[in-house]
Wavefront OBJ file of the C-alpha trace (Angstrom):
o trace
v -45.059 62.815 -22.592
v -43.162 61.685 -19.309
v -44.798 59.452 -17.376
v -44.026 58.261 -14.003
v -41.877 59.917 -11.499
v -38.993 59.455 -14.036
v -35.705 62.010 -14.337
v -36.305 64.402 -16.555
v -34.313 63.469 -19.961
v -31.352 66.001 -20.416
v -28.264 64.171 -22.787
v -25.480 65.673 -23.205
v -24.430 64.879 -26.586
v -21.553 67.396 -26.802
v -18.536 64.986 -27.369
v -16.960 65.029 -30.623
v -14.940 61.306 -31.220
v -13.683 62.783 -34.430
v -12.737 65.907 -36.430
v -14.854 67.348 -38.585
v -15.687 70.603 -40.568
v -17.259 71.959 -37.236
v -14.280 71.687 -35.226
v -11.145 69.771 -34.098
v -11.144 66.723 -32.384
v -12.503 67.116 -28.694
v -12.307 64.078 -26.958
v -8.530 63.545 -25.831
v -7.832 60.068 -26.928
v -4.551 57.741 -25.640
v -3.933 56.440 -28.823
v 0.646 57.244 -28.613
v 0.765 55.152 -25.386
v 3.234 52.750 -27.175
v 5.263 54.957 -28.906
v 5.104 57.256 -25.864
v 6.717 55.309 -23.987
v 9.350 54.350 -26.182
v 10.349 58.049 -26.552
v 10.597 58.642 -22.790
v 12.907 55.525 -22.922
v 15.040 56.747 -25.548
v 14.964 60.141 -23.743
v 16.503 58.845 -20.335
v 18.993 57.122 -22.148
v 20.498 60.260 -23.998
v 19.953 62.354 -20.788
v 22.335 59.802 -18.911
v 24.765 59.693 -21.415
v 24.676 63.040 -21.391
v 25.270 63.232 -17.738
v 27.645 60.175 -17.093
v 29.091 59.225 -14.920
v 26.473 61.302 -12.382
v 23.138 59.359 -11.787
v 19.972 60.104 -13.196
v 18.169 60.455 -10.192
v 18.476 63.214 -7.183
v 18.880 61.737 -3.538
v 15.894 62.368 -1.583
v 14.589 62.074 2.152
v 12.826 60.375 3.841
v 9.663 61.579 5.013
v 6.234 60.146 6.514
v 2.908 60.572 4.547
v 0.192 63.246 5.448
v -2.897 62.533 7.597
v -3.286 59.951 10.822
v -4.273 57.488 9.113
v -0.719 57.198 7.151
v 1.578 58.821 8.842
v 3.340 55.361 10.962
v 4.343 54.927 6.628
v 7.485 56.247 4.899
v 8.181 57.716 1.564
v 10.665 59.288 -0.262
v 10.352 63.080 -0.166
v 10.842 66.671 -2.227
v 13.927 67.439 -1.131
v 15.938 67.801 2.323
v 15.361 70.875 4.309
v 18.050 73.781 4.881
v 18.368 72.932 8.807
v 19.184 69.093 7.514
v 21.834 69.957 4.923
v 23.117 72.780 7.409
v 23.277 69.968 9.924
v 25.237 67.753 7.677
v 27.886 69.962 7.078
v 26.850 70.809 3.619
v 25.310 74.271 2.170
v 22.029 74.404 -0.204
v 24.520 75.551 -3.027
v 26.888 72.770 -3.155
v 24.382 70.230 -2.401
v 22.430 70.755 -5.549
v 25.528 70.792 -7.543
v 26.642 66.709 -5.857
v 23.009 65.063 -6.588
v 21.217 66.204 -3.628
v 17.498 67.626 -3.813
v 16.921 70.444 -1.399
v 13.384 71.679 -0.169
v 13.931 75.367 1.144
v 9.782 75.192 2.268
v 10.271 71.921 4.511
v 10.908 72.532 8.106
v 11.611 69.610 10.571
v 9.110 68.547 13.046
v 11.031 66.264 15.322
v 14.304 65.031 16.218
v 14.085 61.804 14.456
v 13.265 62.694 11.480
v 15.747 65.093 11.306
v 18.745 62.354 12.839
v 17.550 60.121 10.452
v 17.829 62.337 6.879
v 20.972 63.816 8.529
v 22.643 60.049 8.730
v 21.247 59.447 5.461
v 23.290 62.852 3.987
v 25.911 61.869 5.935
v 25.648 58.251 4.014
v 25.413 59.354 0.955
v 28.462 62.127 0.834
v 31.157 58.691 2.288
v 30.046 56.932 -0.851
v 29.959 60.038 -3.264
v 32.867 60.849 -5.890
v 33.158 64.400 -7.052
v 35.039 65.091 -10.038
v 36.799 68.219 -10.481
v 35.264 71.530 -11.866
v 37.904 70.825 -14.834
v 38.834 67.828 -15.718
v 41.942 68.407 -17.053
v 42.779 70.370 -13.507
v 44.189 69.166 -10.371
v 42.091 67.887 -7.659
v 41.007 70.387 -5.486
v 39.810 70.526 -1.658
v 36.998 68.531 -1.789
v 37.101 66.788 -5.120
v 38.207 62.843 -5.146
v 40.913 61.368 -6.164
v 41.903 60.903 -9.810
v 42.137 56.834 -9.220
v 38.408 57.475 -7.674
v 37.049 59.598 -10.389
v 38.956 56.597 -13.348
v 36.693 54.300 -11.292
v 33.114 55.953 -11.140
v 30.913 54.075 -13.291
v 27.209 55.480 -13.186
v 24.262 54.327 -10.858
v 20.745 53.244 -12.253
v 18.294 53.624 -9.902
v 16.846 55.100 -6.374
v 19.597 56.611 -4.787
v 19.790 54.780 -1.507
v 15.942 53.192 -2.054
v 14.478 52.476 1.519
v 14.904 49.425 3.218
v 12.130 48.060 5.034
v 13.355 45.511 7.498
v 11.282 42.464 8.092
v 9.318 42.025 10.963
v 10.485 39.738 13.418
v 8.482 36.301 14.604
v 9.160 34.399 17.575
v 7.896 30.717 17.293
v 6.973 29.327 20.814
v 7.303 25.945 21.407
v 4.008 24.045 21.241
v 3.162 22.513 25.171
v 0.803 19.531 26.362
v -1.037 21.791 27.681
v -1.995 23.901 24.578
v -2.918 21.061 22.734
v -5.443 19.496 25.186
v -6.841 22.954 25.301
v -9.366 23.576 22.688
v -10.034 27.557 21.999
v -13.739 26.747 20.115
v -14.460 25.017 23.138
v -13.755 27.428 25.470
v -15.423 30.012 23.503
v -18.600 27.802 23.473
v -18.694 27.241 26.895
v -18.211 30.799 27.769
v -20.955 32.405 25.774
v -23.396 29.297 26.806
v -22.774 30.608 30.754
v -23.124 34.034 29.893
v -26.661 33.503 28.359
v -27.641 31.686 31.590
v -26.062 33.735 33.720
v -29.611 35.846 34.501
v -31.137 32.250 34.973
v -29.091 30.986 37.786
v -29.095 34.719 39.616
v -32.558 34.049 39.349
v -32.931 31.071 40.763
v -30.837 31.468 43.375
v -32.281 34.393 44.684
v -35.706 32.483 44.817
v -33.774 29.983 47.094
v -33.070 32.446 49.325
v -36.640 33.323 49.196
v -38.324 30.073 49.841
l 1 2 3 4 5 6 7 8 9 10 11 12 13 14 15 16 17 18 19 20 21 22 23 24 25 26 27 28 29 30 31 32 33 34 35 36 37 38 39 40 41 42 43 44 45 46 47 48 49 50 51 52 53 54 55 56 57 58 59 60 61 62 63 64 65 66 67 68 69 70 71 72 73 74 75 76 77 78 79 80 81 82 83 84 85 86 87 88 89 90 91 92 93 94 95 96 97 98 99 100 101 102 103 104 105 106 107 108 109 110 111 112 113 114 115 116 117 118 119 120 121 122 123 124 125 126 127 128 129 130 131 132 133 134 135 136 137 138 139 140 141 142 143 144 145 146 147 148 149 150 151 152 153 154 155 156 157 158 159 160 161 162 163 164 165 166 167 168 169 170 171 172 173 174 175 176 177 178 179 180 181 182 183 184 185 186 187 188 189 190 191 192 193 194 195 196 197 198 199 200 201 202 203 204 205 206 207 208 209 210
């Protein structure tokens, strides 16, 4: 019998921590973290030697976070937008094909933003070496040089990680006058003449009175 004003018992004892003859195993367990994560290092290693000398990682805007509260913040996007690549003198296509991630659904919302991922395509293609389709052919319009290409080694990383610059603080000489001036004080006597302040109208005005 329940007594008091008590919830109403109702356990759900429906989670299986093993297998048995009823049924597999039910609760999803992280016992392959270790070993996980071994095999996704072992995986990123083959993929870049399979790629080499082209970087692992796709170059990617920069773009502010959703909602007011985060949007003065900036993060590293999807992908640039088609009026951004157009902009840079580039096509969708050909971007994909050089390391660049392109986001046909984003559309630009200001001027800034779009200068700024612009510049940063603009960056990115001065600094970029593209080997030929073949490369036993001839450089082609385009394509770098074959002393460029002997060069390329391949880059670990964020492609061109933002750089936050570090905010900028002016120390002011310390005066007499600051030091014989005591804040706490101040602040005291403020708040003590503010509580009074009703007192004195007070009194004054039964001066005037008398």
């Amino acid at each position: 019998m329940v007594k008091h004003n008590n919830v109403i018992p109702n356990i759900h004892l429906k989670k299986k921590h093993s297998a048995s003859s009823r049924g597999p195993l039910k609760a999803k367990l992280n016992l392959d973290q270790a070993s996980k994560k071994k095999s996704r290092r072992m995986a990123r290693a083959a993929r870049a030697a399979r790629i080499a000398p082209r970087p692992l990682q796709m170059l990617r805007p920069i773009v502010h976070c959703q909602t007011q509260k985060y949007s003065a913040k900036t993060r590293l996007g999807r992908g640039f937008s088609l009026q951004e690549v157009k902009a840079a003198g580039l096509t969708p296509a050909y971007a994909r094909t050089v390391g660049i991630a392109v986001d046909h659904r984003r559309t630009n919302r200001s001027a800034e933003g779009l200068n700024v991922n612009v510049e940063r395509l603009k960056e990115y293609t001065s600094k970029l070496v593209v080997f030929p389709r073949r490369r036993l052919s001839a450089p082609k319009a385009g394509d770098s040089s074959a002393d460029d290409c002997k060069a390329a080694t391949q880059y670990v990383g964020t492609v061109l990680p933002l750089s936050k610059a570090a905010p900028e603080i002016v120390m002011e000489a310390v005066t007499a006058d600051m030091t014989a001036t005591s804040a706490f004080t101040a602040v005291r006597v403020a708040r003590q003449e503010t509580k009074i302040e009703g007192y004195r109208a007070a009194v004054e005005a039964r001066k005037k009175k008398d």
